[in-house]
N, C-alpha and C positions, 0 to 999 in steps of 0.2 A: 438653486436652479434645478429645477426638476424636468425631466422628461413627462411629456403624455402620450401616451399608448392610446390611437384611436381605432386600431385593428390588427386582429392577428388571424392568423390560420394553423389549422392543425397541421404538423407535416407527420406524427406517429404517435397518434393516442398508447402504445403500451397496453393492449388491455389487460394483460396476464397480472401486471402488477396491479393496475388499478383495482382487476378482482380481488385479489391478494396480498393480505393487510403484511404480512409478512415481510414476500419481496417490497411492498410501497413503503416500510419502514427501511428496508436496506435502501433503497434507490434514494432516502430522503435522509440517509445517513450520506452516502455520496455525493450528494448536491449540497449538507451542509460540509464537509470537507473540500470540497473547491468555491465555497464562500469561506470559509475560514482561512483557506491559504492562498485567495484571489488579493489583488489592489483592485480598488475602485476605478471604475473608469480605464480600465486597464485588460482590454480585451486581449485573449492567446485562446487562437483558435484551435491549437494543439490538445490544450485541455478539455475544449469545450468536444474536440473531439473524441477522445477520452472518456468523458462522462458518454455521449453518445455511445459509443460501440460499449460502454458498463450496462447502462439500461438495454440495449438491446437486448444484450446474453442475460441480464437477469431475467426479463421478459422471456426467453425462449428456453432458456436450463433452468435444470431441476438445484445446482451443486451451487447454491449464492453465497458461501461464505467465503469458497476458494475464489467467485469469480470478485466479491468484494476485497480478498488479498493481493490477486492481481493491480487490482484500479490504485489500490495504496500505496504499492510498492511501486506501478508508473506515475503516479502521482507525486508521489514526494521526488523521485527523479526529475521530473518534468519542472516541478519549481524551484530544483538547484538543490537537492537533499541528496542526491545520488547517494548510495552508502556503498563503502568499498566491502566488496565480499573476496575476493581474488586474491589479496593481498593484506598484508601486516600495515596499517597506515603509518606505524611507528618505525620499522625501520625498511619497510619495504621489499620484505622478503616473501615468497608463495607463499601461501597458507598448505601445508602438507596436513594429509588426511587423518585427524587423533579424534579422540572421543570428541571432544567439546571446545569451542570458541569463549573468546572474551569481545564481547562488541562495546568500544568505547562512542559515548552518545556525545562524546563534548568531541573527539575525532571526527567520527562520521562512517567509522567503520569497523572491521576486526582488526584483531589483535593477536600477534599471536604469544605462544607460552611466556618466551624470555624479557615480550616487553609488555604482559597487561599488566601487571605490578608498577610501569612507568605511568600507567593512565586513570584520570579522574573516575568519571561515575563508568563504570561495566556492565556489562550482565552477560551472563554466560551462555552460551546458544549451542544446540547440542549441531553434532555434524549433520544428521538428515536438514533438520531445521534449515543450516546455512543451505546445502543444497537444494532444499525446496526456495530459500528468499534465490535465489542465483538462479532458477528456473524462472520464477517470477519476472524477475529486473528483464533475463536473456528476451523476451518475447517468444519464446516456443510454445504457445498456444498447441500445438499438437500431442506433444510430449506432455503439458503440462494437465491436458483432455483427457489424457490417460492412465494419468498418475491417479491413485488414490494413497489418502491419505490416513492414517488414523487418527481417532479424535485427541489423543496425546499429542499427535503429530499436530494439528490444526487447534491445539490450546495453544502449543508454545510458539507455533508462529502467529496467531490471534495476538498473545501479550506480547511478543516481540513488538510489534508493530504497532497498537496502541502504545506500548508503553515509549516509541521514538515520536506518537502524535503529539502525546500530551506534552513531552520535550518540546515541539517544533512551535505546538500551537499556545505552548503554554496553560495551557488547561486542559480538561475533557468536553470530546465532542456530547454536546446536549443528546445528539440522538446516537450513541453509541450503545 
């Protein structure tokens, strides 16, 4: 049963991106992660919202990699991935402020010291890092506007986050 499309209208050609092989490679990295983490036939206008207000900001700023960590990070939230940054998902206790986190991927969240040794696959995530994903999740766009990052900084939250995709999606995104 196939739909036919016998008319459309532009509502936002993007041209920044369409000029710009770069951003149309990010924006077409974000359209295939909300096909990969869509149901068919299974419309949620939350995300389509999502993707909307991503292309916009990539179309208008200069900074596309943080604004693709955002859309990732409401992303996997939005389809029931929330990741607990706050908290120990093991025993439930604050997370207090130490060099470095244990993020367990079969949990869904961090860990902290006394119980990552209880939990399957980890990875270790340094403190700025969780504070950058927890500005991310929070939606402070203002705060987050202003933040700069270093590229240590935005490796290790890059691989943080691909490496919970390829978890979630089970493989690597093609256009990653």
């Amino acid at each position: 049963n196939l739909d036919i499309v016998t008319q459309a209208e532009v509502q936002n050609a993007f041209p920044s991106i369409r000029s710009d092989i770069e951003k149309a490679g990010r924006a077409w990295y974000a359209a295939e992660l909300i096909d990969r983490f869509s149901q068919v036939r299974d419309p949620d206008p939350q995300i389509f919202e999502l993707l909307l207000e991503t292309l916009h900001l990539i179309d208008k700023r200069a900074r596309i990699d943080e604004i693709l960590r955002r859309f990732e990070v409401r992303l996997i939230g939005k389809i029931g991935y929330q990741t607990e940054l706050f908290q120990c998902v093991s025993c439930r206790d604050p997370l207090l402020p130490v060099d470095s986190f244990a993020f367990s991927i079969e949990e869904g969240g961090t860990v902290c010291s006394r119980c990552h040794h209880l939990s399957g696959v980890v990875r270790i995530v340094s403190l700025d890092a969780l504070k950058v994903l927890r500005l991310l999740q929070s939606g402070d766009d203002e705060t987050l506007a202003r933040l700069r990052w270093s590229s240590q900084l935005s490796a290790e939250v890059d691989g943080f986050l691909r490496w919970v995709e390829i978890y979630l999606l089970e493989g690597v995104p093609r256009s990653a």
